[in-house]
C-alpha positions as CSV (number, residue, x, y, z in Angstrom):
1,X,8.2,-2.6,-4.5
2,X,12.0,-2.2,-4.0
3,X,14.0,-5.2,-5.2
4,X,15.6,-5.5,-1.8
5,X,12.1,-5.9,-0.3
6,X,10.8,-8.3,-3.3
7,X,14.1,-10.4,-3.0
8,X,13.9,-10.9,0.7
9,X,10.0,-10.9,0.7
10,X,9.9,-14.1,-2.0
11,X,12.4,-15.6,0.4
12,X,10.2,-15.3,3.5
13,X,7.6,-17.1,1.1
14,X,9.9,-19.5,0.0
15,X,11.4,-20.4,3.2
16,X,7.6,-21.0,4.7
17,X,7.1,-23.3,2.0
18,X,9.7,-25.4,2.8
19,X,8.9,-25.0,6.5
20,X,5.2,-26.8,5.2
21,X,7.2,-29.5,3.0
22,X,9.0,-30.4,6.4
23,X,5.9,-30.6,8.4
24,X,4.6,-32.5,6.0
25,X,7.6,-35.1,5.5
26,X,7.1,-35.5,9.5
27,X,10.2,-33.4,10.5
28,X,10.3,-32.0,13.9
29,X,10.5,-28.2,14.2
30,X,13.7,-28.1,15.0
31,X,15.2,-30.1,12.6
32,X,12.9,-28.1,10.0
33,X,15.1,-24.6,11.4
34,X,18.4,-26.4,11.2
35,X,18.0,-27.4,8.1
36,X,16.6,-23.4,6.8
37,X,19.6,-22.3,8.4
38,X,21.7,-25.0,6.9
39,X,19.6,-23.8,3.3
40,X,20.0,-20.1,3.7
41,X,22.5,-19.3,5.8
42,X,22.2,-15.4,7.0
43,X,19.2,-14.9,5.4
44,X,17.2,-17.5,7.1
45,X,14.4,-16.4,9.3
46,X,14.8,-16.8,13.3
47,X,14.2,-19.6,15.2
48,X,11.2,-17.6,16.1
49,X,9.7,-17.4,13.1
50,X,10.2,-21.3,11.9
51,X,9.0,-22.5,14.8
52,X,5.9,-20.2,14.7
53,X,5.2,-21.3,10.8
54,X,5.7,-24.7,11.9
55,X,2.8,-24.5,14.6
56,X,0.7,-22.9,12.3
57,X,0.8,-25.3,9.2
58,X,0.1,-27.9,12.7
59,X,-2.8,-26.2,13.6
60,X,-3.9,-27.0,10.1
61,X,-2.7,-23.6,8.4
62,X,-2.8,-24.4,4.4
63,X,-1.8,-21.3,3.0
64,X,1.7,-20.2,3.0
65,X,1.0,-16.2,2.2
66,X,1.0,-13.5,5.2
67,X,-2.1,-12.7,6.4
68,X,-3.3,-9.1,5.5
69,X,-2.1,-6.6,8.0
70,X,-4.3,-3.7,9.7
71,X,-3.8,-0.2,8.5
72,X,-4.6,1.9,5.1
73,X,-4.8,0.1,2.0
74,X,-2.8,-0.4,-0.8
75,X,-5.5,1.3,-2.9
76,X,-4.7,4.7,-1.2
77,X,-2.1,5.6,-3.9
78,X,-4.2,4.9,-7.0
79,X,-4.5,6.5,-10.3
80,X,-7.2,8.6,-9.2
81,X,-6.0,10.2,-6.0
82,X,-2.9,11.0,-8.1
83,X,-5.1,12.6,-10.4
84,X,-6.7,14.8,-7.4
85,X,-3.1,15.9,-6.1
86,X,-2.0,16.8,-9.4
87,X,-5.0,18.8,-10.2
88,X,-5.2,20.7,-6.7
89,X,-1.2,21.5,-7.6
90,X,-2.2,22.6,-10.9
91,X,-4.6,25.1,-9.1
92,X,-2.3,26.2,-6.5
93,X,1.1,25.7,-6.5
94,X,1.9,26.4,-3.2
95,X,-0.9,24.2,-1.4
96,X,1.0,22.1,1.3
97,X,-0.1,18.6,2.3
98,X,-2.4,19.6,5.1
99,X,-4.6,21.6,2.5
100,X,-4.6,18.5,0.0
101,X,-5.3,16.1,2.9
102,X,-8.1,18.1,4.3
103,X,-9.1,18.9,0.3
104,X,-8.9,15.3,-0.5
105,X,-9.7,13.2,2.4
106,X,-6.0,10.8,1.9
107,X,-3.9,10.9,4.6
108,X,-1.1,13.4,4.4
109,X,1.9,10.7,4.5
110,X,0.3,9.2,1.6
111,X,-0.3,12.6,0.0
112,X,3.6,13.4,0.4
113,X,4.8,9.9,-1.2
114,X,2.5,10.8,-4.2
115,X,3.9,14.2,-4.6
116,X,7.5,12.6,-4.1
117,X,6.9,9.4,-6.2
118,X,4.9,9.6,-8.4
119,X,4.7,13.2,-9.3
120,X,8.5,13.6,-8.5
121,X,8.3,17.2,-6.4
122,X,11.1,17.5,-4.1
123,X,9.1,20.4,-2.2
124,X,5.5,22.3,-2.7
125,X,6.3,25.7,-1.4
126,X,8.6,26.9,1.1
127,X,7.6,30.2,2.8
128,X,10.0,31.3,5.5
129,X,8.4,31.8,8.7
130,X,10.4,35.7,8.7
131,X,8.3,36.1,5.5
132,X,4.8,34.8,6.7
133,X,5.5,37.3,9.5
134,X,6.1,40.4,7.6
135,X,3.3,39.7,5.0
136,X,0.7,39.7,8.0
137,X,2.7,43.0,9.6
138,X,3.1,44.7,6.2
139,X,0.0,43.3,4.3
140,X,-2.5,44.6,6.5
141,X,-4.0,48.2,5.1
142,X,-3.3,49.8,8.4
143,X,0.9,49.1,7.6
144,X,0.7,49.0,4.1
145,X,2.2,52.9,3.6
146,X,5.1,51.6,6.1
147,X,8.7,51.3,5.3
148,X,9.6,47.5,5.9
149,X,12.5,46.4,8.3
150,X,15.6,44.5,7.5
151,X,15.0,40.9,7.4
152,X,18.0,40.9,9.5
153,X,18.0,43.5,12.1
């Protein structure tokens, strides 16, 4: 995690705990957002946002923690599908990220984080799409004894 991100996320957290301590001390909504905007200033969260934490901890809410958000997990990334990648790279150097998604089964955003981040490639292969057209022309046996074109005529 970023330390942007961590910085304003332990500030969201913060800020809703002190939206629950003015709930609690009997505080109206919007003197609770007054007073996190007289607290933080520009990085205080919108009217919006206080006055929906504020409901919630109403309603009986306890916990002052997001709740966990739809989607892929966190787990995607581990150790062990870092360990595929790398191995499948090791193999073939110039598989893309479809081939490693469709070998692996991770989705291919994921699969192009962990070849950026953690195994710190800026790009797998790069095959012009000139070249991919000559090597199907030329490599064929029927062209193979012809003389190949300028790339650029």
């Amino acid at each position: 995690m970023n330390k942007c991100f961590k910085r304003i996320w332990q500030g969201a957290t913060e800020q809703r705990a002190n939206i629950k301590f003015c709930f609690k001390l009997g505080k109206s909504a919007t003197d609770t957002f007054e007073m996190i905007q007289t607290v933080y200033g520009s990085e205080a969260m919108s009217r919006k946002n206080v006055f929906k934490w504020y409901a919630s901890f109403r309603d009986g809410r306890e916990s002052i923690e997001d709740d966990p958000r739809p989607g892929a997990s966190s787990t995607v990334r581990v150790e062990e599908n870092v360990q595929k990648v790398a191995e499948i790279l090791r193999n073939d150097r110039c598989a893309s990220t479809r081939l490693i998604e469709e070998l692996t089964g991770i989705p291919k955003t994921t699969v192009h984080r962990i070849l950026t981040e953690n195994l710190g490639k800026k790009k797998i292969c790069f095959v012009p799409h000139l070249l991919l057209y000559r090597m199907r022309f030329f490599g064929s046996k029927k062209y193979r004894g012809a003389s190949t074109p300028s790339l650029f005529a």
